[in-house]
Each structure stands twice: as C-alpha cells, then as structure tokens.
C-alpha positions as CSV (number, residue, x, y, z in Angstrom):
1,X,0.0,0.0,0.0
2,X,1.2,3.4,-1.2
3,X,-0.3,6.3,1.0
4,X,-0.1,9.7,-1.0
5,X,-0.6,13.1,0.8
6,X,-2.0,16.0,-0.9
7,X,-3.9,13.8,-3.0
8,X,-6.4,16.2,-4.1
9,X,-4.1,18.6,-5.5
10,X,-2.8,19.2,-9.1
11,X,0.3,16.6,-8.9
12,X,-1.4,14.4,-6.2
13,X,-4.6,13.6,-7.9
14,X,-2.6,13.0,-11.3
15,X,-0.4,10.4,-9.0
16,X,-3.1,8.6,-7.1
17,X,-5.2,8.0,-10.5
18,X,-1.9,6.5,-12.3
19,X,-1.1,4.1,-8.7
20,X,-4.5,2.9,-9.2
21,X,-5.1,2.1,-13.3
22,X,-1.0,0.1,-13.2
23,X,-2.8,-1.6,-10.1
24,X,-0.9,-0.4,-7.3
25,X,-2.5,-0.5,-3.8
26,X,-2.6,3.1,-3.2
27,X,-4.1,5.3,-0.2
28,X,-5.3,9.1,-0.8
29,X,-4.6,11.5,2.5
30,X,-7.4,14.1,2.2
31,X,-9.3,16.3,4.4
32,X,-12.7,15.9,3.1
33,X,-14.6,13.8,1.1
34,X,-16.2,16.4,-1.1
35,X,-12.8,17.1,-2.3
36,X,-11.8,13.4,-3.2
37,X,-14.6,12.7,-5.6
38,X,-12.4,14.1,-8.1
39,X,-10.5,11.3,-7.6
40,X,-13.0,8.8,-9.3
41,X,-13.1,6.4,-6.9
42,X,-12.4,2.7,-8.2
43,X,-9.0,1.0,-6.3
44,X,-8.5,4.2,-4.8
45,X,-9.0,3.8,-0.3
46,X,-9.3,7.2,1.1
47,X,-8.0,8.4,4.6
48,X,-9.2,11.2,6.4
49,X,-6.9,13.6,8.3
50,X,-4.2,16.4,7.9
51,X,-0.9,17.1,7.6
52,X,-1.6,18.7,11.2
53,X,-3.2,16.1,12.5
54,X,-0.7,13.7,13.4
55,X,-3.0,11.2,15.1
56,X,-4.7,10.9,11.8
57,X,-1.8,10.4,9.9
58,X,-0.7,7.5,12.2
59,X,-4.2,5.9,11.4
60,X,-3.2,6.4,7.4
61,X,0.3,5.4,7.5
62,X,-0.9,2.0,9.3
63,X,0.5,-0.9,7.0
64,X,1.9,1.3,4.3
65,X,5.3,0.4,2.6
66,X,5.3,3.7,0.9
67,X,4.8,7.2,1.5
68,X,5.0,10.2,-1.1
69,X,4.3,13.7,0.7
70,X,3.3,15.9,-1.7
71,X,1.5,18.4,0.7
72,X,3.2,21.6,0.0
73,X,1.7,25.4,-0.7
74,X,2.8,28.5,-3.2
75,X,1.9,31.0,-0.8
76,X,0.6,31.4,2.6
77,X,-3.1,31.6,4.0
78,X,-5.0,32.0,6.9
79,X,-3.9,29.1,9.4
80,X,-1.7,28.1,6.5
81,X,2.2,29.2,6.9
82,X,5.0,28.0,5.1
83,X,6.4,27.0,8.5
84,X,3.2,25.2,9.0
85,X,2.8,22.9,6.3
86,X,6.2,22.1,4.6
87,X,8.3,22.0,7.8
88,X,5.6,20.8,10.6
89,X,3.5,19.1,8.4
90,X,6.0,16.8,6.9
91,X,7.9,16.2,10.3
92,X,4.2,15.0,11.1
93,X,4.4,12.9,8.4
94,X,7.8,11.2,8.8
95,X,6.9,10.7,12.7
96,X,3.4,8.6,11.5
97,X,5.5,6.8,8.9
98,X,8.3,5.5,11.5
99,X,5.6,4.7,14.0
100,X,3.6,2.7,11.0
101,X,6.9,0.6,11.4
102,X,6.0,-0.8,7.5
103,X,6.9,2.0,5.5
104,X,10.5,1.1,3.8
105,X,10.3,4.3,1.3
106,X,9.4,7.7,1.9
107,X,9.4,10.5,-1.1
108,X,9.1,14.2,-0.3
109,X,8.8,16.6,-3.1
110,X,10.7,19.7,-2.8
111,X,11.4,22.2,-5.6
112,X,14.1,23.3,-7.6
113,X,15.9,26.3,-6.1
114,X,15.7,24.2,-2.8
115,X,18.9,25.5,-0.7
116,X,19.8,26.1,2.9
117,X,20.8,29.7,2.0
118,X,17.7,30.2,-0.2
119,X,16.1,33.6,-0.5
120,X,12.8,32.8,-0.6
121,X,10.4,31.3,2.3
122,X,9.0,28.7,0.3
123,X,12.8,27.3,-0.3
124,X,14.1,27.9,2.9
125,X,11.2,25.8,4.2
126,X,11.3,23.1,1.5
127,X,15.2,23.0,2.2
128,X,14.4,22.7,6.1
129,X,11.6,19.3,5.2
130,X,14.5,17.6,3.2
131,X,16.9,18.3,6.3
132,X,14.0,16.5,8.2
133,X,13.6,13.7,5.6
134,X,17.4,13.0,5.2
135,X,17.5,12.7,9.0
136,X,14.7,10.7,9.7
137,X,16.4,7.3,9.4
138,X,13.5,6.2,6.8
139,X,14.8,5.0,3.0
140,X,14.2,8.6,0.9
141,X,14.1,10.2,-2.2
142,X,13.3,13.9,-2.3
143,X,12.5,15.0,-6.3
144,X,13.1,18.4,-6.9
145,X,10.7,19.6,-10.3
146,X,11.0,22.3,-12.5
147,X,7.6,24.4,-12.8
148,X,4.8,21.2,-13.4
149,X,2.3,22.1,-16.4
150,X,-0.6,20.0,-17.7
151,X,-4.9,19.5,-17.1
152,X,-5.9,21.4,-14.2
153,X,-2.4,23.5,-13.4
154,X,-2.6,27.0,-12.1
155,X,0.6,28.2,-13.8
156,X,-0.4,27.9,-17.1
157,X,-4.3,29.0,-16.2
158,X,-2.9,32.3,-14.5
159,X,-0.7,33.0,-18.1
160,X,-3.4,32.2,-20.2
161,X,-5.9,34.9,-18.4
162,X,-3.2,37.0,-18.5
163,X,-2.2,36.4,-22.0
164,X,-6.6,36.5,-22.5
165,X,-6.6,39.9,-20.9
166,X,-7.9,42.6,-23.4
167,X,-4.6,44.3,-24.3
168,X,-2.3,44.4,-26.9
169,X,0.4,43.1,-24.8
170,X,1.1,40.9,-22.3
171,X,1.9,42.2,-18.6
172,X,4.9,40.8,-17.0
173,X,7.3,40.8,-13.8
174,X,10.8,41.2,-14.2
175,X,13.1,41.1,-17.0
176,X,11.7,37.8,-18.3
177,X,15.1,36.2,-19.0
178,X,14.7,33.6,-16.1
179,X,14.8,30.6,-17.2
180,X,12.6,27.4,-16.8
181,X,12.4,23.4,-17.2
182,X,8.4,22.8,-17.4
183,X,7.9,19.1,-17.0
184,X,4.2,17.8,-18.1
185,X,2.5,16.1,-15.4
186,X,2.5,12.9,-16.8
187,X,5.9,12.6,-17.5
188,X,6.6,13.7,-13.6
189,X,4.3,11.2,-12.3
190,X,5.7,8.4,-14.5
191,X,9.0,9.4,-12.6
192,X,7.3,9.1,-9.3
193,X,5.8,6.1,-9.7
194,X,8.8,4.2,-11.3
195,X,10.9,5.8,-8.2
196,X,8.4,4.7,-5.3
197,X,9.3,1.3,-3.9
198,X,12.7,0.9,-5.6
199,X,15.1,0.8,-3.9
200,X,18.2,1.9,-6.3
201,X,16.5,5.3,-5.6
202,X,16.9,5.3,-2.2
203,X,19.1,8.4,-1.1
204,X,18.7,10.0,-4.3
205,X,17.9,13.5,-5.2
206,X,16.1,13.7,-8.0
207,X,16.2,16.6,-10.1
208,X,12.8,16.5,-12.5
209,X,12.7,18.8,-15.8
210,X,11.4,18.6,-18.9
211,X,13.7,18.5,-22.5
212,X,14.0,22.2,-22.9
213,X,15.2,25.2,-20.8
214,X,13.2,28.1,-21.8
215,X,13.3,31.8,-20.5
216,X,10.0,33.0,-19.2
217,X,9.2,35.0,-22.5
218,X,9.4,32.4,-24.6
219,X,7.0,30.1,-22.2
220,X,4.4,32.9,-22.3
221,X,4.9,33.0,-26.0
222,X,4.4,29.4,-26.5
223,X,1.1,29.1,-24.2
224,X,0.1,32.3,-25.8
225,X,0.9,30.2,-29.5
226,X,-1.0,27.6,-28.1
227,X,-4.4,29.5,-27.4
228,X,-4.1,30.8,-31.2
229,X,-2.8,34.3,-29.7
230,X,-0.1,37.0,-30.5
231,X,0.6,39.5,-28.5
232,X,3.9,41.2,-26.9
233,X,5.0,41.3,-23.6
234,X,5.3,44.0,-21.7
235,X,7.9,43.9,-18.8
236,X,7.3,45.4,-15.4
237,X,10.6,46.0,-13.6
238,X,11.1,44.5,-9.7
239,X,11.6,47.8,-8.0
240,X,8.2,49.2,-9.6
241,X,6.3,46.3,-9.0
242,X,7.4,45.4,-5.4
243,X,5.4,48.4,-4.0
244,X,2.5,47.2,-5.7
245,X,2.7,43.4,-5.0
246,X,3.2,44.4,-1.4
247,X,0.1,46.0,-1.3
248,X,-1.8,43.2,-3.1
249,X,-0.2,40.8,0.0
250,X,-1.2,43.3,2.4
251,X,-5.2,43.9,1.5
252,X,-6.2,41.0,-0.7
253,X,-7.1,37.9,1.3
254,X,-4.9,35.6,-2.1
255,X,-3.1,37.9,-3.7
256,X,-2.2,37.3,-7.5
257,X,1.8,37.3,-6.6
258,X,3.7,37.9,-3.5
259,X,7.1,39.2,-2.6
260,X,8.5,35.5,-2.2
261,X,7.2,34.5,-5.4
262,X,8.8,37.9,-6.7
263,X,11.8,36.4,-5.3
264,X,11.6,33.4,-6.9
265,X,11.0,34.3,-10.5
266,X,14.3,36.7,-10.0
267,X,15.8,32.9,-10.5
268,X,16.3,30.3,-12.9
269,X,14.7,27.2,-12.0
270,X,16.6,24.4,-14.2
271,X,18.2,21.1,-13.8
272,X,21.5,20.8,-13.3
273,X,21.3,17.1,-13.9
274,X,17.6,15.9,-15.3
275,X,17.3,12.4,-13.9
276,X,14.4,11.5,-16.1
277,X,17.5,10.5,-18.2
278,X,18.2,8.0,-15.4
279,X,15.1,7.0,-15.6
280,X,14.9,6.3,-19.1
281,X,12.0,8.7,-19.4
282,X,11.8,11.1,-22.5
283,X,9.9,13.8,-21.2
284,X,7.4,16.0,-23.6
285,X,8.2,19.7,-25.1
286,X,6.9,22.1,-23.9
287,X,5.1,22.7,-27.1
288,X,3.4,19.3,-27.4
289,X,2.8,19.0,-24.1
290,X,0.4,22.9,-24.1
291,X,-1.4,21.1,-27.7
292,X,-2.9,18.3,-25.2
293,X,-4.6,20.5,-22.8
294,X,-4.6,24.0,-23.9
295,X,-7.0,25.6,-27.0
C-alpha cells in the first residue's frame, strides 16, 4: 500500500489516478470527502486527516510500505504558513511513517531552487523538510521539479488569463530572461511512480525537468501560441512592481503574486542534472505537451 498526501491537489490527484489504473494499492490523504470525488473512486482507499493532525496520519500510514508527501503550498493563507505545512507538516508525516513501522520508502517533493541559504520562504522551508527527511532514518528520495504544467495547473491558467486579458500586450514581472524546465504532469508522475518502492533510488535526489530550458518569454509566448494568440509582452521592472505586489499581499485575502514569489521568479529554475535521463523517461516539449490541454 502506497499512501499519497496531498492527493487532491494538481500533482497528487494526477499520482493517485496513475497508482490505481497500473494496479498499485494506493491510499489518498485528504481532508474531506467532497474534495476526493475528483478522484474517481475505483481502487483508490481514502484516509481522512491532515498534515496537522498527526494522530490521523498514524491511522493512514498504518500498514503502508510507501509514502510520497506531496503536501506543500505556493503561498501562505490564513492558518496556513510555510512554517506550517512544509516543515511541521512533513515532520508529522515522517513521525506517523516511523511509528507505521512498515513503511521502507518515503518520497518528499521539494522544488528546484531548494537550498539552505535560499532567498525565498517557500525554499528555505522546502530545504528545512528535506533536512528532516534525510534525517529521519527512513529509505528517501526527495524529487526536486522544475515548474509542473498539464490538465488542471494554475501556472499555465494564470498566463493564459493573462495572455486572455484585453490588451495588446502581455503584462509581465521582471526582465523575463529567467529561465525554466516545465515538465508535463505525466511525464513527472511516470517518474514518481517508477521511483516509489525501488530501492536503487533510495538516497537520491532527484532533479525532474522537462527537455528544454526556456526563458519566461518564450513560455508565455508558446502558451500564448498555443491559445491561437499574439501578442507582446510588456515587462514590469522588480523595484516598480514590489510596492504594488506588497500591497496586493497586504489587503487582498490571495493575492495574485507575492514578494516571495517575486523572489523566486528573479531565478532560474533548471536542472542541473535531469534524472528522467536516469530513468529512461523522454519527457514532452513544452510545445506538445500545451497542444494536449490547452485551445
């Protein structure tokens, strides 16, 4: 049995469905049923509880071989810190997995950019949950993606309203010139899958990207190719737009972008070394990957 947190989210959902049609025994963490019809049911045992609920994370780990945390969030929200969730939410997780005393592999997703002396929240957190996980004493394997694209993510939904706006141009953060890895869902949960369980993985860090490194201009120009669009983009320097994304943080209750996202896209976010080679995985284009979701 395979227990998968964040289950209902973009990669989790995508993760759970492909355990359950190859036949694996899997188990879906979520905190409410409404949530996990999306799911579809089938194979597919659900446990109730949260990633700050350790007692009901004891009762899901219970006879699990494997555990793949996936609970992680972009930015914060009420009762919701960074703090919260990556770094006491998966020390949670690893405690309910030792006590399980079945589990013999546990994979926590970080992110690329992931380094003790990180700018960022979000990678100063993720940094300080693969500290936990390497120290735990449990068989690991922390993957590290590049930005994840495909059915139902909010990357590519917040450039296509963007690039859907009615202006002549595109509005953009920063230079632009950062570049990216996007790796299509499918291909990263192939990689998850073949990784969970095996244990020439164990120890690993896995850095997850797609074929092609691409700066942000040219991904907004390909999604906006992909909805049958041309437009320009418009760049919006840092210094200007900090002001204004600081306000947006301060009054609005989700705010479009934050200062540690503003951070983070100052940054490339590449693989160094893409182990889907390792794998044997030929991950999608970016191109072809936009034609089987986007129109």
């Amino acid at each position: 049995m395979i227990l998968v947190t964040g289950s209902t989210g973009f990669v989790g959902g995508h993760l759970v469905k492909r355990f359950a049609a190859s036949g694996r025994a899997v188990r879906a963490l979520v905190r409410n049923r409404e949530k996990a019809q999306k799911l579809g049911g089938g194979n597919i045992e659900l446990a109730l509880g949260d990633v700050g609920d350790p007692e009901s994370l004891i009762r899901a780990a219970d006879g699990c071989e494997a555990v793949v945390h996936l609970v992680g969030i972009i930015q914060p929200a009420p009762g919701q810190s960074f703090r919260s969730i990556h770094v006491e939410g998966t020390k949670n997780v690893l405690e309910a997995a030792k006590k399980a005393g079945t589990v013999r592999h546990f994979v926590y997703q970080s992110a690329l950019g992931t380094r003790e002396n990180a700018r960022s929240e979000y990678h100063k957190t993720k940094y300080a949950a693969e500290e936990l996980t390497r120290a735990s004493g449990l068989n690991w394997t922390i993957t590290r993606p590049s930005i994840i694209y495909g059915p139902g993510d909010e990357f590519t939904l917040r450039m296509k309203s963007l690039i859907n706006l009615p202006l002549p141009y595109v509005p953009l953060l920063g230079s632009g010139k950062g570049l990216f890895q996007p790796v299509y869902i499918d291909d990263l949960t192939e990689a998850l899958a073949m990784i969970t369980g095996e244990p020439k993985y164990y120890g690993k860090i896995a850095e997850l990207c797609g074929p092609r490194r691409l700066t942000l201009n040219e991904v907004v120009q390909e999604i906006a190719e992909a909805v049958g669009k041309k437009k320009s983009v418009m760049h919006i320097p840092v210094p200007f737009a900090s002001p204004a994304v600081f306000a947006m943080e301060t009054l609005l209750p989700k705010p479009p972008v934050t200062l540690d996202q503003l951070l983070m896209l100052q940054e490339d976010n590449v693989c160094a070394s893409n182990f889907m080679d390792e794998l044997g995985i030929k991950p999608a284009d970016f191109k072809e990957g936009l034609r089987k979701f986007l129109n």
